[in-house]
C-alpha positions in Angstrom: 219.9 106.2 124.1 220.3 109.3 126.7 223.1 108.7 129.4 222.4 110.0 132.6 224.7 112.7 134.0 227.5 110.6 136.2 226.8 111.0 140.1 229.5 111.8 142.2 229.6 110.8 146.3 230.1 114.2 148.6 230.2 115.1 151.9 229.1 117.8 153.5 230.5 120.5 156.6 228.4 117.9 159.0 230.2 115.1 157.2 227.2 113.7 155.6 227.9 111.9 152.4 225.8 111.6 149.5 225.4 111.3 145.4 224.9 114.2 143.2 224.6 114.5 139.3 224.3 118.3 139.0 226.4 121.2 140.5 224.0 121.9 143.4 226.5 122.4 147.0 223.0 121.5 148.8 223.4 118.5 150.9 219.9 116.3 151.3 220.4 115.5 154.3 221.0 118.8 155.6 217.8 120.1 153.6 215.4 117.6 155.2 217.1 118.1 159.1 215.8 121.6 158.4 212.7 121.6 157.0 209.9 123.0 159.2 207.1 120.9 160.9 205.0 123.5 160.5 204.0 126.5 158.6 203.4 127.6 155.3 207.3 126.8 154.8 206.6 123.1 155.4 204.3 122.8 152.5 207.4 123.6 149.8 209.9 121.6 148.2 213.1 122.6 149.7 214.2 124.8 146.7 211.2 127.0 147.1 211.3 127.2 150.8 214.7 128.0 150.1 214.5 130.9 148.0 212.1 132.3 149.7 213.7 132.3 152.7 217.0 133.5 150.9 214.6 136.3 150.0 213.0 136.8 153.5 209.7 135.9 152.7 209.1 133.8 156.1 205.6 135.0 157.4 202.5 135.1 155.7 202.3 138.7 155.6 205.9 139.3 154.2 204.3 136.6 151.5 201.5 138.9 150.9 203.9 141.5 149.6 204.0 139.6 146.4 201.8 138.8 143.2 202.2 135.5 142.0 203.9 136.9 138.8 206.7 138.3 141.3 207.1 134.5 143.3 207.1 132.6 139.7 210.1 134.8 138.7 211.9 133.5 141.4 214.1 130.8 140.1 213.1 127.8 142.3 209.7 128.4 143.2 207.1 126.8 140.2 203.9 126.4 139.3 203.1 123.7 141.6 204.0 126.0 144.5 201.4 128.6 144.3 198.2 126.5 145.5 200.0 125.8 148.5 200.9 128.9 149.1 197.5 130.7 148.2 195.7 128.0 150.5 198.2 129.4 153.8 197.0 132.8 152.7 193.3 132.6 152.8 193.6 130.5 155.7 194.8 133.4 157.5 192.4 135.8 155.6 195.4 137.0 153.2 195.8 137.1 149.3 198.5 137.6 147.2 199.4 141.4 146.0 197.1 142.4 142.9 199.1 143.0 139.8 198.0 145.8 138.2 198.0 145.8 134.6 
């Protein structure tokens, strides 16, 4: 039988408190105070939105500056992401960069 990994109770800068298994410093509660109402950003999990706005991808256009081979290299943005993402981009008559092969 598989254990599951042992959660430990944090706390955050805003003194939040809450139970984590893995290494992540992200507190949840912190994450979903600051997640958009609106946008293409909204539409993500939080570690997507996150590293794309780590990377400075926060506008449809900068988003258009990418394939979708360049956006699933980026460690937490998946599969699952890219619909959404494609859908904000025709919406506003934008595509993903072609990858040229």
């Amino acid at each position: 039988m598989k254990q599951s990994p042992k959660r430990t109770l944090r706390s955050c800068e805003k003194d939040h408190q809450y139970y984590k298994s893995s290494d992540c410093p992200v507190c949840p509660v912190c994450e979903s105070e600051r997640k958009p109402l609106q946008g293409f950003l909204s539409l993500l999990s939080a570690p997507a939105r996150r590293v794309l706005e780590n990377k400075e991808i926060t506008t449809l256009e900068k988003l258009a500056e990418y394939s979708e081979k360049e956006l699933l290299a980026l460690h937490g943005l998946g599969k699952s992401s890219i619909p959404k993402l494609l859908s904000a981009l025709e919406k506003e008559n934008l595509a993903f960069k072609k990858e040229y092969e």
